[in-house]
C-alpha positions as CSV (number, residue, x, y, z in Angstrom):
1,X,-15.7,-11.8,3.9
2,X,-15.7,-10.6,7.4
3,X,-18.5,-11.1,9.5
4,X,-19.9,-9.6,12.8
5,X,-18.6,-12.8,15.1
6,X,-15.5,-12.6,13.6
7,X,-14.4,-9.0,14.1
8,X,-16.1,-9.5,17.5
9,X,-13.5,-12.2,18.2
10,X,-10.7,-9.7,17.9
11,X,-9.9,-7.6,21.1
12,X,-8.8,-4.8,21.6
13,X,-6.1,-3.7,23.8
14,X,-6.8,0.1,24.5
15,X,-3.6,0.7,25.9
16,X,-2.3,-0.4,22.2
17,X,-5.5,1.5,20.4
18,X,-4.4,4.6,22.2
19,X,-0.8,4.8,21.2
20,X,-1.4,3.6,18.1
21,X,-4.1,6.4,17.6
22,X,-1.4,9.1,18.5
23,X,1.5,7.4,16.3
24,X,-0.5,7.8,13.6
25,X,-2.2,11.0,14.4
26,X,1.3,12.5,14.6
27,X,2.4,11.0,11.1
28,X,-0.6,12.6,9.4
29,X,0.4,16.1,11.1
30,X,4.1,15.7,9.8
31,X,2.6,14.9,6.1
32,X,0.3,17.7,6.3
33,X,3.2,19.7,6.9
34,X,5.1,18.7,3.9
35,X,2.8,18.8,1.8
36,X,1.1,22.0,2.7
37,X,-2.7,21.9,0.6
38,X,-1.3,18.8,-1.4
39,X,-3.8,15.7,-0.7
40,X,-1.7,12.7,0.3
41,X,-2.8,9.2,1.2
42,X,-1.3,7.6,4.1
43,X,-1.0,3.8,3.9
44,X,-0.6,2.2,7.2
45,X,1.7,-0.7,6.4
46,X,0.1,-3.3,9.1
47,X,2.2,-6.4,7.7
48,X,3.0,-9.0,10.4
49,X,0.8,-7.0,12.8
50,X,-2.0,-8.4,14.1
51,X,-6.0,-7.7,12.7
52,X,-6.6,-6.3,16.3
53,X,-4.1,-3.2,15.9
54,X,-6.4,-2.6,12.2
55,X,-9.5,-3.1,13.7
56,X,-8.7,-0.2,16.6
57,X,-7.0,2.4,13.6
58,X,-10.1,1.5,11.0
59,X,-13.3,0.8,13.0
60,X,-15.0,3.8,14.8
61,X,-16.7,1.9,17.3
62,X,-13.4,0.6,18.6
63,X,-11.0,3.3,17.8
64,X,-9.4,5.8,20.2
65,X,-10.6,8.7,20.0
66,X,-13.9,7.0,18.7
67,X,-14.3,7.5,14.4
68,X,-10.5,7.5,13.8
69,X,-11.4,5.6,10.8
70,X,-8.3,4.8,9.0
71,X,-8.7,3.7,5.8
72,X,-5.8,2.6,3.6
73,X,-3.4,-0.3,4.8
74,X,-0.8,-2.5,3.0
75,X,0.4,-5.9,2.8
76,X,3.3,-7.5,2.1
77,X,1.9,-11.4,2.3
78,X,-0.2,-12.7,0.4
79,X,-1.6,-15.2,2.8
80,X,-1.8,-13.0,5.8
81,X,-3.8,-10.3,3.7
82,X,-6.0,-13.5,2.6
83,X,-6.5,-14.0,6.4
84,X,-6.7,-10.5,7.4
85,X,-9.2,-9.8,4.9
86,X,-12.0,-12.4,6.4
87,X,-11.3,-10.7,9.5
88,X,-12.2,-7.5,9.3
89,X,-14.6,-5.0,7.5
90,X,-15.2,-5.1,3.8
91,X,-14.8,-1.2,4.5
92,X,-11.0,-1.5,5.1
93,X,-9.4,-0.7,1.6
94,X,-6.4,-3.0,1.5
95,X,-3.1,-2.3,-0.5
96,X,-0.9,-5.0,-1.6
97,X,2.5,-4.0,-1.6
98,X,4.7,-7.0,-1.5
99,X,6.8,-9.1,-4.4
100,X,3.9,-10.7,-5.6
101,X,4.7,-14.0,-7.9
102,X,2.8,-14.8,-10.8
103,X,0.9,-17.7,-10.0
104,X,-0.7,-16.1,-6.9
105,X,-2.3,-12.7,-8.6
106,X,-5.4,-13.8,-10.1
107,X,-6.9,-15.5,-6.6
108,X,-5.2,-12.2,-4.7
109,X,-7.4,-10.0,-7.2
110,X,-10.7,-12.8,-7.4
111,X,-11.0,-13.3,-3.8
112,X,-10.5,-9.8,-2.0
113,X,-13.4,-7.9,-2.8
114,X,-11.9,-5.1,-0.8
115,X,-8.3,-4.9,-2.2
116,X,-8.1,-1.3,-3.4
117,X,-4.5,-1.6,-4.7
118,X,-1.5,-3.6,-6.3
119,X,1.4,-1.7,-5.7
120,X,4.1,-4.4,-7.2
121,X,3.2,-4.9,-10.9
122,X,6.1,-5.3,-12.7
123,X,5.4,-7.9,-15.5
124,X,3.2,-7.7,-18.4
125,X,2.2,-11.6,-17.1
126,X,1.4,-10.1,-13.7
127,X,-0.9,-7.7,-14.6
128,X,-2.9,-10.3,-17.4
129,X,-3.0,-12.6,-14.1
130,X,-4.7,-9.6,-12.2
131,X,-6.8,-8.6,-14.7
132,X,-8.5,-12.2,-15.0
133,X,-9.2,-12.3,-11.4
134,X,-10.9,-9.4,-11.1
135,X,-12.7,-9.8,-14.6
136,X,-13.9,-13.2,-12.9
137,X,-14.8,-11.1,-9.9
138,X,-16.9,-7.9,-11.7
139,X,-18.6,-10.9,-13.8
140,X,-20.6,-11.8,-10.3
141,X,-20.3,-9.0,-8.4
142,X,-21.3,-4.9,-8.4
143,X,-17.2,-4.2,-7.6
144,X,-14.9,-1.0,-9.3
145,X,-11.8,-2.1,-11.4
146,X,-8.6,-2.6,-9.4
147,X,-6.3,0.0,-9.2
148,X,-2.9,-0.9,-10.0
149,X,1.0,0.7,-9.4
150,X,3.4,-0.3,-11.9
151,X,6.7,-1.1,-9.9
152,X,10.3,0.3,-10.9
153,X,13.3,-0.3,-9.5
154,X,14.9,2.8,-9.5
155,X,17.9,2.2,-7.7
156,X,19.0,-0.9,-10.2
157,X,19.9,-3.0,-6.8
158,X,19.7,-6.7,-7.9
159,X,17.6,-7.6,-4.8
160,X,14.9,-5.2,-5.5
161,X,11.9,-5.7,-7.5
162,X,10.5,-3.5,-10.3
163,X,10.9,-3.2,-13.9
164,X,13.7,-1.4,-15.3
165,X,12.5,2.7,-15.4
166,X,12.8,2.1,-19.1
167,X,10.5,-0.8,-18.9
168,X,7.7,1.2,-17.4
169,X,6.7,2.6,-20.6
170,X,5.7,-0.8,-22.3
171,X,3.9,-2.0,-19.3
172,X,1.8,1.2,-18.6
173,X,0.9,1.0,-22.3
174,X,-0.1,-2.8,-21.4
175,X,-2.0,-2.0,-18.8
176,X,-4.1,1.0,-20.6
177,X,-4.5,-0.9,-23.8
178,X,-5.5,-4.7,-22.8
179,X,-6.4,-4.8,-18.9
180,X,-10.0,-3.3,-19.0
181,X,-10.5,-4.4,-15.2
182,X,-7.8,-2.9,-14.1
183,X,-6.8,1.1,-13.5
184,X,-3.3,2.5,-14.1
185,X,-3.2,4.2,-10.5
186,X,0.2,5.8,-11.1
187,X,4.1,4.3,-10.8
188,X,5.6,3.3,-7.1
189,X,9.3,2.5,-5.8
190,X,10.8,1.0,-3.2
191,X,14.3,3.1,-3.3
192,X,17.6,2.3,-2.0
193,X,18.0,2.6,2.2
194,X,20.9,4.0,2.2
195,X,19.3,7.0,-0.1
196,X,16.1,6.6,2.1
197,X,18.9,7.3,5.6
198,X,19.7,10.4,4.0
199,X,17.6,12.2,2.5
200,X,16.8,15.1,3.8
201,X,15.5,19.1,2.5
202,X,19.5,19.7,1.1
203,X,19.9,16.3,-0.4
204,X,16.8,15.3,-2.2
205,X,16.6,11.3,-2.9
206,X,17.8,9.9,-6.8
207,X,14.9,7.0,-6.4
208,X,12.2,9.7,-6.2
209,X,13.7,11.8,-8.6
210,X,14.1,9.2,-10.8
211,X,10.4,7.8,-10.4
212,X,8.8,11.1,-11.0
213,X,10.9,11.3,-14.5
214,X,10.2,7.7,-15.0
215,X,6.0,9.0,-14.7
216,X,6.6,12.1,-16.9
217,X,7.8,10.2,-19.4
218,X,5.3,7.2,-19.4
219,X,2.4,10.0,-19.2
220,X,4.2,11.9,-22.5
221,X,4.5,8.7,-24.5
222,X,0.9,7.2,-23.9
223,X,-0.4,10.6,-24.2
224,X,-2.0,11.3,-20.8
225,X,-1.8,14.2,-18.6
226,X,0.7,13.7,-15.8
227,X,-0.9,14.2,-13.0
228,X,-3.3,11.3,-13.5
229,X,-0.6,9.2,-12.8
230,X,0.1,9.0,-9.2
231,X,3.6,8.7,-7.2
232,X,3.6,6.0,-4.3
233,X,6.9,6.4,-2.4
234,X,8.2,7.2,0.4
235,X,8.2,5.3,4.3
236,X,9.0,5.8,7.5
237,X,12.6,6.8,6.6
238,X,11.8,9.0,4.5
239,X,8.4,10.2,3.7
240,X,8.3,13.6,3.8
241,X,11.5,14.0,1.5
242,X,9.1,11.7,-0.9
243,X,6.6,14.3,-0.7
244,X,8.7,17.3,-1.4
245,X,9.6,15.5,-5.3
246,X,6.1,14.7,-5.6
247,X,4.9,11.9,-4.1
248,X,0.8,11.4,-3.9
249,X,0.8,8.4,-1.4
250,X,3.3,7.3,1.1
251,X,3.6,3.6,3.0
252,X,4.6,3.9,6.6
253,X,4.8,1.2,8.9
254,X,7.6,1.5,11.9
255,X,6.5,4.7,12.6
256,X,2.9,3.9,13.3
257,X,3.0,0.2,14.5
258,X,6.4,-0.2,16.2
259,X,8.7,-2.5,15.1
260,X,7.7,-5.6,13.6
261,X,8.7,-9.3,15.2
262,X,9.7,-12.0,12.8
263,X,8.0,-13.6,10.3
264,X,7.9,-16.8,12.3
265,X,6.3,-15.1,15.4
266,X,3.5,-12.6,13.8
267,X,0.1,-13.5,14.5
268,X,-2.7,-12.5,13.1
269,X,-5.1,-12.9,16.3
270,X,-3.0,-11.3,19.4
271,X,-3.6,-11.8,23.1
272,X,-5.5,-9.1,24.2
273,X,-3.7,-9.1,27.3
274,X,-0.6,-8.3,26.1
275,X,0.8,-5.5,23.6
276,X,1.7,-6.3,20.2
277,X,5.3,-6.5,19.4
C-alpha cells in the first residue's frame, strides 16, 4: 500500500511529465478517431518504466496539464508491479498483462488491492490460483472481484502464450461456473508482429479477426450476450486497426513512454535529473 512519504520520494521530471502528457494526449485523439462514439480504454503499458513517469500520467497534483489523471496501466512483471504497487496510489488501477506462471497468481491477486485486471489467463489452474487470492483478499477486505481476460493465442506461434481459440470455450465456462471472485472481463491476444506491421484499413489483421470469432463463439455457447465480453487487443503497432474489428481496450506502451531499456537497466525509482530512457 502506498503511502504519502513514499509517492513523495518519487520526482518528477517535468520536462518528462510534459512530453509524456502530450504522447499520450495524442494517442487518445487517434483512438477517438477510430473508434468514433465507441468507448475504449487505453492501458498505458508502463513496464520497465519507472513509478515516476506513472505518478506524472495518474496523479493530478503532479500531472501536466494538472488532473491528467490516467487511470489504467499494465504490467508485464510480476515483481516490478509488486514494487510499483507500494509506490504509488491505491487509485492507480493496475493491469497485469504478462505470462504469468502458476505459482505466482494467488500472491499477485492477494496482495494488490488495486489490480483491476489479469489479462494472461490461460489455464483452468491459473485462474483457481487467482480466484483463491482474491477470495483470501474479499474475506478481509470491502474489495470488487477481479476482472480477468482469458488469453488466446491466435496466431498458433509456439512462443506465444494463450490457449488454443478452441480452448477458450472450456475456460470461459470455468471461469463463469467455479471462480465466484473472479469476473470474465472479455478474451485478449497478443497477435503475430509481422500481422501487427501491417495492418492497416485495406488489410485488416487475422489475430483480431480471429479473437472476435473466438468471443462470439464463447458468448453463444455459455449463453451470454456478446457484447459483455470485451476485446483487449491491439498496441502501438497496431491499435487503431484493433479497433476497427472490434476491439474495447487497447495496450500501448512505445508510443506513450518511448522505448524501453533492458530489463537489466529499468528502475523503478529514476533520477530526477535525468529523463527516463
Amino acid at each position: 500500500m502506498a503511502d504519502n512519504s513514499q509517492q513523495d520520494s518519487l520526482k518528477i521530471n517535468m520536462a518528462r511529465a510534459q512530453q509524456l502528457v502530450e504522447n499520450i494526449s495524442s494517442v487518445a485523439a487517434r483512438v477517438k478517431v477510430a473508434a468514433g462514439e465507441r468507448p475504449i480504454r487505453l492501458v498505458a503499458v508502463s513496464k520497465l518504466k519507472p513509478a515516476s513517469d506513472i505518478l506524472a500520467l495518474h496523479n493530478p497534483s503532479t500531472a501536466s496539464p494538472p488532473g491528467f489523471g490516467h487511470l489504467h496501466f499494465g504490467e508485464n512483471y510480476q515483481q516490478e508491479l509488486l514494487e510499483k504497487s507500494r509506490l504509488l496510489p491505491k487509485t492507480v488501477r493496475w493491469h497485469f498483462i504478462g505470462q504469468l506462471q502458476t505459482n505466482k497468481c494467488r500472491p499477485l491477486a492477494e496482495q494488490i488491492p488495486n489490480l483491476w485486471c489479469v489479462e494472461s489467463v490461460d489455464t483452468v489452474k491459473k485462474a483457481d490460483q487467482l480466484e483463491k487470492g482474491r477470495a483470501n483478499l474479499l474475506a478481509s477486505a470491502a474489495e470488487s472481484k477481479l476482472r480477468v481476460f482469458v488469453q488466446v493465442n491466435t496466431s498458433g506461434e509456439e512462443s506465444k502464450s494463450g490457449c488454443e481459440p478452441s480452448e477458450a470455450t472450456d475456460l470461459s465456462k470455468h471461469i463463469l461456473e467455479k471462480c465466484p471472485h473472479l469476473h470474465l472481463q472479455g478474451l485478449m491476444t497478443i497477435g503475430a508482429i509481422a500481422r501487427s506491421k501491417a495492418t492497416s484499413e485495406d488489410n485488416p489483421n487475422e489475430d483480431f479477426i480471429t479473437l472476435r470469432q473466438t468471443r462470439d463463439q464463447v458468448a453463444e455457447t455459455v449463453g451470454i450476450d456478446k457484447e459483455a465480453l470485451e476485446l483487449s487487443m491491439g498496441m502501438s503497432e497496431d491499435f487503431e486497426g484493433a479497433i476497427r474489428e472490434g476491439s474495447t481496450e487497447v495496450r500501448v506502451g512505445s508510443t506513450i513512454f518511448g522505448e524501453r531499456p533492458p530489463k537489466k537497466d529499468a528502475k523503478i525509482r529514476e533520477d530526477p535529473q535525468g529523463a527516463p530512457k
